[in-house]
VEXDO-421867 format. One record per residue (C-alpha): residue in one letter; x, y, z; residue number from 1. Coordinates in steps of 0.1 Angstrom, whole numbers. Example, Ala and Ser with C-alpha at 12.3 -4.5 7.8 and 13.67 -1.06 7.14 Angstrom:
BEGIN
[kolvo "a", [123, -45, 78], 1]
[kolvo "s", [137, -11, 71], 2]
END
This chain:
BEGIN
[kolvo "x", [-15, 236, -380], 1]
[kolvo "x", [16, 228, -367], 2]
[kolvo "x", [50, 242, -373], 3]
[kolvo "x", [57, 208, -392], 4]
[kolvo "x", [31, 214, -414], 5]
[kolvo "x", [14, 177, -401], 6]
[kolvo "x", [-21, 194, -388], 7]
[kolvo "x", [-16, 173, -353], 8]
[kolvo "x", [-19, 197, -327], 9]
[kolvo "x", [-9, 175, -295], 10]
[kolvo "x", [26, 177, -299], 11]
[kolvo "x", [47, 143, -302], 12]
[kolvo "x", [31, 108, -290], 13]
[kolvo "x", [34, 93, -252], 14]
[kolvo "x", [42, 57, -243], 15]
[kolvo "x", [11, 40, -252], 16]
[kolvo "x", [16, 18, -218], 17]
[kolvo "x", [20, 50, -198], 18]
[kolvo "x", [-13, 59, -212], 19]
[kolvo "x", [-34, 30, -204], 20]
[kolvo "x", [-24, 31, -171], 21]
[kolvo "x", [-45, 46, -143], 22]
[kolvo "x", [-42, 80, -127], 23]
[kolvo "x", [-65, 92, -95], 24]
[kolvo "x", [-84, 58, -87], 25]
[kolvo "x", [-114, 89, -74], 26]
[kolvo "x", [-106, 111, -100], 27]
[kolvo "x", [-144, 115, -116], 28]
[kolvo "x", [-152, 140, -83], 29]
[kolvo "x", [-123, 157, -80], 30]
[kolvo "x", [-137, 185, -96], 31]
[kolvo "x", [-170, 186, -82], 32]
[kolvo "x", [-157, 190, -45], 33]
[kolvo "x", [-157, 226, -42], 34]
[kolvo "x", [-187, 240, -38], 35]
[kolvo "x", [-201, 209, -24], 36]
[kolvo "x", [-230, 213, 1], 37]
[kolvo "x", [-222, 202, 37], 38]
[kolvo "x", [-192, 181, 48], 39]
[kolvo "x", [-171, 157, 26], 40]
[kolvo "x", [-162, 124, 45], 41]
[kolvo "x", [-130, 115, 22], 42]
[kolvo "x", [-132, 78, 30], 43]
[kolvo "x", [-116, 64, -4], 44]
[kolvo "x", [-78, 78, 10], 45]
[kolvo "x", [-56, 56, 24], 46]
[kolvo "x", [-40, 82, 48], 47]
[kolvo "x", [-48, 94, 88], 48]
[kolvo "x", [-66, 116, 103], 49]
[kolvo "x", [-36, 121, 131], 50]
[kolvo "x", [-6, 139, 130], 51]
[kolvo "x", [25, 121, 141], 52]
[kolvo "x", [35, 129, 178], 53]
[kolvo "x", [54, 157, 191], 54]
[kolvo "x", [90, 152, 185], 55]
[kolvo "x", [87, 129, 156], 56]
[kolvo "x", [71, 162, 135], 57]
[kolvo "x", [94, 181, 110], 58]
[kolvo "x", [93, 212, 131], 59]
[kolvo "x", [113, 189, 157], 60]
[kolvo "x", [139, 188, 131], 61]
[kolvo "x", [165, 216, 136], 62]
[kolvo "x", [188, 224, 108], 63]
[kolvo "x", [213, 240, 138], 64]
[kolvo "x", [213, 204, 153], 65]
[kolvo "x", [221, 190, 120], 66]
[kolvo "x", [245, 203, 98], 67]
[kolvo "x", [237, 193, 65], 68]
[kolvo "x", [198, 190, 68], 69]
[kolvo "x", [196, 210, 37], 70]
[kolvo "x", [218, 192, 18], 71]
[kolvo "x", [221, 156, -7], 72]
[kolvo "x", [227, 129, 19], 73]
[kolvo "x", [236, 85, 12], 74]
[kolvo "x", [213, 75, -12], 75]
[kolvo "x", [215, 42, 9], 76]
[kolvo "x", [198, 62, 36], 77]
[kolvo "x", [208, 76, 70], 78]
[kolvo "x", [235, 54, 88], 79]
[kolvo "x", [215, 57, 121], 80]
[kolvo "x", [184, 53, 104], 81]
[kolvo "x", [195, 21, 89], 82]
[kolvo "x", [211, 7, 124], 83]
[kolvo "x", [176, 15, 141], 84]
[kolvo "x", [159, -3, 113], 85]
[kolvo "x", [183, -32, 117], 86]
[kolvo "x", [175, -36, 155], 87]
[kolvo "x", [137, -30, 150], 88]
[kolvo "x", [137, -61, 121], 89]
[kolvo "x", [160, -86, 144], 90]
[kolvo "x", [134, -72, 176], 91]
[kolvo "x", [101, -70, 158], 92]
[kolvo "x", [102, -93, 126], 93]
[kolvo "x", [130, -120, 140], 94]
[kolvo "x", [150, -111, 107], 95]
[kolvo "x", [184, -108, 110], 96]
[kolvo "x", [201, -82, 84], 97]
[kolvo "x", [237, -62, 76], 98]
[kolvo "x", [236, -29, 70], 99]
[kolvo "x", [239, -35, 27], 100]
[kolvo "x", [207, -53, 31], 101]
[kolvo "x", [191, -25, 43], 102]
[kolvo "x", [176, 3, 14], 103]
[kolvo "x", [157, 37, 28], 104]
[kolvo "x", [132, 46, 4], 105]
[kolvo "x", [107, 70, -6], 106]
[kolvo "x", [82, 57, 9], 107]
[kolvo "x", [71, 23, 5], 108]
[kolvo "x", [56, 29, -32], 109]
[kolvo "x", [92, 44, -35], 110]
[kolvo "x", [109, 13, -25], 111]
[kolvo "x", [81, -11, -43], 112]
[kolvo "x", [92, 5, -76], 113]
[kolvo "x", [127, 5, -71], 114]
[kolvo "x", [124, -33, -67], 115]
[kolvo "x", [104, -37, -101], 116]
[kolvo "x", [127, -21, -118], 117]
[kolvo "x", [162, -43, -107], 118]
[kolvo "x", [137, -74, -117], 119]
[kolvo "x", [111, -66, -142], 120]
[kolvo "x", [119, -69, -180], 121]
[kolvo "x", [95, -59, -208], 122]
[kolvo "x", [63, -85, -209], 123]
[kolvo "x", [76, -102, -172], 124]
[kolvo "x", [46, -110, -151], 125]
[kolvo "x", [44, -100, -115], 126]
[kolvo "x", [20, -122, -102], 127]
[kolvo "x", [-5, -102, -71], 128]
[kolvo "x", [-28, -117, -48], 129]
[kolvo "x", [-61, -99, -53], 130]
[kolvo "x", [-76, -77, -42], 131]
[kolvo "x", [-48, -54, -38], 132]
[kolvo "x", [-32, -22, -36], 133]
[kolvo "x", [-40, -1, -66], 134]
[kolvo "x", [-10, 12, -74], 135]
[kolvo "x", [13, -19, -75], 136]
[kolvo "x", [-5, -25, -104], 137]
[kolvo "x", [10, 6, -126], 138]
[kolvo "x", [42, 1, -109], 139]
[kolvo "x", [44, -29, -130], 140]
[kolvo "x", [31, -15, -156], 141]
[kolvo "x", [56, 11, -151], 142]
[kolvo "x", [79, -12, -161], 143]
[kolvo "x", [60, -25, -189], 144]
[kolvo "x", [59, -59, -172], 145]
[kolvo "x", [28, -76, -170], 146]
[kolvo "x", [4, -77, -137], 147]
[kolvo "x", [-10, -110, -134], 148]
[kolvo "x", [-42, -104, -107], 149]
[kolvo "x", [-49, -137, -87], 150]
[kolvo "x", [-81, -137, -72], 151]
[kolvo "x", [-71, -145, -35], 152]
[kolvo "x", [-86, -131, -3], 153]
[kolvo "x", [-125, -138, -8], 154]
[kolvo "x", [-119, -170, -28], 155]
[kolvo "x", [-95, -194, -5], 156]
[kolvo "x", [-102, -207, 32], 157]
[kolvo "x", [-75, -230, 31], 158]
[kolvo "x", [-33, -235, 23], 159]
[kolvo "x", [-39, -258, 0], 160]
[kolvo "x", [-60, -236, -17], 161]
[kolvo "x", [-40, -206, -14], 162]
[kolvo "x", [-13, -226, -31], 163]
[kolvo "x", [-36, -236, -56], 164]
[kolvo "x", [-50, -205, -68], 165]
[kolvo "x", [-14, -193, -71], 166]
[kolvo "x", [2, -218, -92], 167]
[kolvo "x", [-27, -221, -115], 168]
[kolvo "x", [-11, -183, -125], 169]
[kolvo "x", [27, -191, -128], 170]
[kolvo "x", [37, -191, -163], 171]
[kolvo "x", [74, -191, -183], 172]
[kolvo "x", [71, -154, -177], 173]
[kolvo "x", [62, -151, -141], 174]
[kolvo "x", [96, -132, -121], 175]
[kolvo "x", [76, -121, -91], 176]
[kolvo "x", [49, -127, -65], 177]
[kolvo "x", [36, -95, -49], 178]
[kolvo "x", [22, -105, -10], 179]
[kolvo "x", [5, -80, 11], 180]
[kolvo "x", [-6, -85, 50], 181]
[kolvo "x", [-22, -72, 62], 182]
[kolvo "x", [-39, -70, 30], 183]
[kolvo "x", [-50, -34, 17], 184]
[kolvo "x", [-80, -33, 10], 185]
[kolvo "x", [-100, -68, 27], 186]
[kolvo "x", [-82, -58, 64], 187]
[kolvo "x", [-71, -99, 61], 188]
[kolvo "x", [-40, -112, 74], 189]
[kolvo "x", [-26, -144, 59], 190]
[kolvo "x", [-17, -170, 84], 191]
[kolvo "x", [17, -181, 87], 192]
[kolvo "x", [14, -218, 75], 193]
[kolvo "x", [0, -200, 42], 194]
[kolvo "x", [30, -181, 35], 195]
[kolvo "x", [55, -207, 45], 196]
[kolvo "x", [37, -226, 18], 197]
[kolvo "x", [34, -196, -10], 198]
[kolvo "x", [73, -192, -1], 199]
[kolvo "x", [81, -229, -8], 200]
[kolvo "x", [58, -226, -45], 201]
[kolvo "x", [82, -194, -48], 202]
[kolvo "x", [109, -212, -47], 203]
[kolvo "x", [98, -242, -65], 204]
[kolvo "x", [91, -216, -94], 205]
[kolvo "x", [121, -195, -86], 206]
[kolvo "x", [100, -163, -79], 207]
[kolvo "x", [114, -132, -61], 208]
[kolvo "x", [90, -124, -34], 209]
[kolvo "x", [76, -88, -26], 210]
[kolvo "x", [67, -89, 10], 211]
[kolvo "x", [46, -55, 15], 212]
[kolvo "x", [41, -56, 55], 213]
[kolvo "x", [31, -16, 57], 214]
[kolvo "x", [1, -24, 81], 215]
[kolvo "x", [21, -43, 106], 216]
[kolvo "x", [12, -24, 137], 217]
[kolvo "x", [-20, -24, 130], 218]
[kolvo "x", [-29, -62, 138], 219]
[kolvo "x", [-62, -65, 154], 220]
[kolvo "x", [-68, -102, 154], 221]
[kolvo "x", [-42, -131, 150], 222]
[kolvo "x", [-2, -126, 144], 223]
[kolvo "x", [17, -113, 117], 224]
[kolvo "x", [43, -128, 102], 225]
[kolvo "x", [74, -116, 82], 226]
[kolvo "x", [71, -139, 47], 227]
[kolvo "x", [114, -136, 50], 228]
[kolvo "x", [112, -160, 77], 229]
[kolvo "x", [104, -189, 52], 230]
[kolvo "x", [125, -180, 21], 231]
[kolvo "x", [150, -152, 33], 232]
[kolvo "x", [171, -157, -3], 233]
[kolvo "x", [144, -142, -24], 234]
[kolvo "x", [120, -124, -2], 235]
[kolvo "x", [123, -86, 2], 236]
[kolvo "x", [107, -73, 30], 237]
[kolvo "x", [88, -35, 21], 238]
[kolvo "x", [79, -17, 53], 239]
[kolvo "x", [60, 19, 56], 240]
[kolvo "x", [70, 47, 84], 241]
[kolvo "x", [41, 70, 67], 242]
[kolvo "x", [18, 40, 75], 243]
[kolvo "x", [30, 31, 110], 244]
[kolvo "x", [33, 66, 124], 245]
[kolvo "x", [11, 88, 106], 246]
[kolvo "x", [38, 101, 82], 247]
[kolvo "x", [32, 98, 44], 248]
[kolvo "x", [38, 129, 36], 249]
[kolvo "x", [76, 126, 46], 250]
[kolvo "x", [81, 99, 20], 251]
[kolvo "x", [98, 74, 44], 252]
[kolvo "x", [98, 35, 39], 253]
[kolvo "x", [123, 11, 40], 254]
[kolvo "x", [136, -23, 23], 255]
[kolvo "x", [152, -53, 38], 256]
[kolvo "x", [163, -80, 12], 257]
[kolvo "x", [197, -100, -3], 258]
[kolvo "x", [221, -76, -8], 259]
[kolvo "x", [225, -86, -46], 260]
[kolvo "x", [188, -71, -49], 261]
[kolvo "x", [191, -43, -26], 262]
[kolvo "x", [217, -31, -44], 263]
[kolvo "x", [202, -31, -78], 264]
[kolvo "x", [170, -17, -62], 265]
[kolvo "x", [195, 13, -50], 266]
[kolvo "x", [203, 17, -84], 267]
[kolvo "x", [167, 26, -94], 268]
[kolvo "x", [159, 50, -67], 269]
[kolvo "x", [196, 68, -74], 270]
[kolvo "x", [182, 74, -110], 271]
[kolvo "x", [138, 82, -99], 272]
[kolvo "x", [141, 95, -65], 273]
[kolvo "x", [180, 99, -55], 274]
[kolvo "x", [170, 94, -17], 275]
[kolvo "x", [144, 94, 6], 276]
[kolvo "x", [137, 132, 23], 277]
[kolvo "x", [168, 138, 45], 278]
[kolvo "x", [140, 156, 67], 279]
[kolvo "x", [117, 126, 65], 280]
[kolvo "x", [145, 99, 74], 281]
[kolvo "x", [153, 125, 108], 282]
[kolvo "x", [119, 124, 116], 283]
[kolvo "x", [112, 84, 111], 284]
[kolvo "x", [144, 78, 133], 285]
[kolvo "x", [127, 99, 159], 286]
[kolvo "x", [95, 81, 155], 287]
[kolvo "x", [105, 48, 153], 288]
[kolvo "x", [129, 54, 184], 289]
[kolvo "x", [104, 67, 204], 290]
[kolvo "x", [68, 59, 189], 291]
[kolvo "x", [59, 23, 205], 292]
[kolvo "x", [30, 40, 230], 293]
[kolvo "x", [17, 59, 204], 294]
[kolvo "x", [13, 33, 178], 295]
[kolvo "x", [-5, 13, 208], 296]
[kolvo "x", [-29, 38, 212], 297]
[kolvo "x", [-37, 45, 176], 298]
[kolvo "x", [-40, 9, 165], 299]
[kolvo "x", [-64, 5, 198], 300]
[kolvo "x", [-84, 35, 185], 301]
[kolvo "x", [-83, 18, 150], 302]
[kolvo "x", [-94, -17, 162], 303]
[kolvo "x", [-125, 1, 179], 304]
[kolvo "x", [-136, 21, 148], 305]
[kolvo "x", [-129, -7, 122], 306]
[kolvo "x", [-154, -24, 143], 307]
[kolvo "x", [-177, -2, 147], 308]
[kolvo "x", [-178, 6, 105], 309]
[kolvo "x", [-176, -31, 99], 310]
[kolvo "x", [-206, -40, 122], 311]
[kolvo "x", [-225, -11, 110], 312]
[kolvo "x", [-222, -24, 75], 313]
[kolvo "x", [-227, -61, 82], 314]
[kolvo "x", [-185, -73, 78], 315]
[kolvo "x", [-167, -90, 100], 316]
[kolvo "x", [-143, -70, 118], 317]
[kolvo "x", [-113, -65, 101], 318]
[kolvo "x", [-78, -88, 115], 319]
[kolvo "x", [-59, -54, 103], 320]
[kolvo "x", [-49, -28, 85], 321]
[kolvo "x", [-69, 2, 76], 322]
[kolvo "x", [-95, -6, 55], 323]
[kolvo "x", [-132, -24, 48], 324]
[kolvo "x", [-141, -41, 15], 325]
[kolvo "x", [-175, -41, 8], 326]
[kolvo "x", [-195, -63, -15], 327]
[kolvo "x", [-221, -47, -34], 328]
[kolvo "x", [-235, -76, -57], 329]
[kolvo "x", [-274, -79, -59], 330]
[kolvo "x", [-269, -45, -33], 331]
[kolvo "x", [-267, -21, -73], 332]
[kolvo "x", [-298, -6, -93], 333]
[kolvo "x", [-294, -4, -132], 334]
[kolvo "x", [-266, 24, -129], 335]
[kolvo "x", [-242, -2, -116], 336]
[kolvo "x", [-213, 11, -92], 337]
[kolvo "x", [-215, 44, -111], 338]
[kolvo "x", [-245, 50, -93], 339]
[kolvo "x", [-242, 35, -60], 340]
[kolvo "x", [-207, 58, -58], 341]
[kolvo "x", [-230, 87, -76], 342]
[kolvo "x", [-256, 85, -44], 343]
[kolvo "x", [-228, 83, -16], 344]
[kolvo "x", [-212, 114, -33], 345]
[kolvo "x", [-243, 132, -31], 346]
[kolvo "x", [-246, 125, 8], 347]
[kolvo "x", [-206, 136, 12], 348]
[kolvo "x", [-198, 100, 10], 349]
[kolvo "x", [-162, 94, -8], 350]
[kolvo "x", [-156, 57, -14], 351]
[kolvo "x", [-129, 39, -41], 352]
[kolvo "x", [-143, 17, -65], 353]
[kolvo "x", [-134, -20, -64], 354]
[kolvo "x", [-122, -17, -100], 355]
[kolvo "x", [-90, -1, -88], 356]
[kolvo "x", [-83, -32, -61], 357]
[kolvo "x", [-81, -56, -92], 358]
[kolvo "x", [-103, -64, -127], 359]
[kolvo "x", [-129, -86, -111], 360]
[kolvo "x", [-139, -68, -83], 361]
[kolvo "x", [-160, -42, -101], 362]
[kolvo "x", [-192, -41, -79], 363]
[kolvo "x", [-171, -38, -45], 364]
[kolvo "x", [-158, -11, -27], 365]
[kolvo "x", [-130, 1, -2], 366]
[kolvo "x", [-134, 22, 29], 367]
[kolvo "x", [-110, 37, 50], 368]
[kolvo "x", [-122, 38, 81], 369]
[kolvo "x", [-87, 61, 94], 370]
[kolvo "x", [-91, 86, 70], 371]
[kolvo "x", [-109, 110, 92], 372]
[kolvo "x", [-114, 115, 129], 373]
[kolvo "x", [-134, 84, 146], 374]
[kolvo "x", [-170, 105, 149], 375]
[kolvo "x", [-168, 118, 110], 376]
[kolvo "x", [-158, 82, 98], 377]
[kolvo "x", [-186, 68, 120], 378]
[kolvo "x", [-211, 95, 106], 379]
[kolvo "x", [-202, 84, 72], 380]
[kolvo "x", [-205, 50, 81], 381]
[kolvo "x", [-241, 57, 88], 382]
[kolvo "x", [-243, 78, 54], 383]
[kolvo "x", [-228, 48, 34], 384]
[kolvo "x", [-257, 24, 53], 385]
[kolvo "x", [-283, 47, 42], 386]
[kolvo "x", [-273, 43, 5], 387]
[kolvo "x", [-273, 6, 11], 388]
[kolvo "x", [-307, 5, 23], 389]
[kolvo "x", [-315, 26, -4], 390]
[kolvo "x", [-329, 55, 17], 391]
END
């Protein structure tokens, strides 16, 4: 019994919304990886196999060359950090920004949170083109706003329908639209004539827009295109140095937005995160400084193997980013996905359900096809074939 004399045992209740959200989207074998026999080809994490290159590594950071590495630094970021974004968003993106419309972030998912939290209210809807990221979802329900999923990337060919799909989701509640390209997890980039057009509905509907543009070096096919171009007063702009330069675990990213939003977002990250790893924001300087040829070589490497997995498995090649989604429908036996994942496990094979991309995607799957070097990820390709010929 407890001290209170009540019987519970648990201690006081949680947030019930905190609870229903999700943790580990591969959590159901996290405990059954030691021990297991032979090698484990960890294909369901959205990470690299590479290590950043030399002089962009946190060794190459020297406390004697900076002063107060060790110490709390601008929760706006690095001054020079924010000037070499500046330049790299007027060079690369054709966006033109001061230095208060400029946030450095902990990481991305950092930066994506900060920004629901200067706009989302209780019961808000953040509208997100599905499949998606899986964890902008929690993010809003961080916030105890509402995700509104819009299936998206395997249901429209055209604008009109892209337009379409999205409207038919606006409601009295609707404060955001969540755009990713090149999208995690179908490796699609939406053209540019489609998000002139989303950006117009946005504005129609007075809609911030969330702009998440992590996988914009990795472009295999086609041209990607900054959504800011086509509504600059309410798009922000979310970029990723972990993505672009093999760096996630510095907890770098960056936002680029209206000042009045940037400044709110600020406020968020002051009170969650106070600032992005002084460390980190050294080391993304370096790298973004100095990192063109390697990003030219990686995404080449990335192009070839996300070609290789994707012909292997019967996709078309992906136009970008990291990732394959695989349709599994009339492909599962009577255990459903719990079993196809159950029989990829038991050949090393670690893929994330569908499930976690969005509600109605339950019989797909997402592969990473940079998680590991190029001849593991390939081996697992085969692996992952095997299962889906039912060998």
């Amino acid at each position: 019994m407890s001290p209170g004399g009540t019987g519970a045992s648990e201690g006081p209740p949680l947030a019930p919304g905190t609870l229903a959200m999700p943790g580990a989207i591969y959590s159901p074998f996290a405990d059954r990886l030691v021990g297991h026999p032979g090698p484990i080809f960890p294909l369901h994490v959205g990470d690299t196999w590479r290590d950043p290159f030399e002089g962009a590594r946190s060794e190459d950071v020297h406390g004697a060359e900076h002063p107060r590495l060790h110490a709390y630094g601008d929760t706006r970021g690095l001054p020079a950090l924010i000037e070499r974004v500046r330049r790299k968003l007027r060079e690369r993106n054709g966006l033109e920004h001061v230095p208060e419309e400029i946030l450095i972030t902990a990481g991305a998912t950092g930066g994506l949170a900060a920004l629901a939290g200067a706009v989302l209210s209780p019961d808000d809807e953040m509208l997100i083109l599905a499949p998606f990221w899986p964890l902008i979802r929690g993010i809003a329900q961080t916030f105890r706003a509402r995700p509104v999923e819009v299936p998206f990337f395997d249901r429209v060919s055209t604008c009109a329908e892209a337009v379409r799909a999205v409207e038919s989701r606006i409601t009295s509640k609707s404060r955001v639209l969540y755009v990713s390209t090149p999208s995690n997890p179908t490796g699609r980039i939406i053209p540019g004539e489609w998000l002139e057009a989303l950006a117009g509905l946005a504005r129609r509907h007075d809609l911030w827009i969330f702009s998440d543009e992590v996988y914009e070096d990795y472009v295999y096919a086609g041209e990607h295109v900054s959504m800011a171009r086509f509504a600059p007063e309410r798009t922000v702009s979310v970029y990723s140095v972990s993505k672009s330069y093999a760096m996630a675990g510095q907890r770098v990213g960056y936002l680029a937005g209206p000042a009045r939003i940037i400044a709110e977002a600020r406020k968020i990250g002051t009170h969650v995160y106070y600032h992005a790893p002084i460390v980190g924001q050294h080391t993304a300087l370096r790298a973004i400084e100095g990192g063109a040829a390697w990003v030219a070589a990686a995404r080449e490497q990335d192009r070839e193997v996300g070609r290789r997995v994707a012909t292997r498995l019967g996709l078309e090649p992906p136009q970008g980013g990291t990732f394959l989604f695989l349709d599994l429908h009339g492909r599962l036996d009577a255990r459903g996905l719990a079993g196809f994942l159950e029989d990829c496990f038991a050949r090393g094979v670690l893929v994330a359900p569908g499930h976690s991309c969005g509600r109605e995607y339950g019989e797909w799957v997402r592969v990473s096809y940079t998680a590991a070097p190029p001849e593991a990820v390939l081996e697992a390709a085969e692996r992952l074939a095997s299962v889906l010929a039912g060998a």
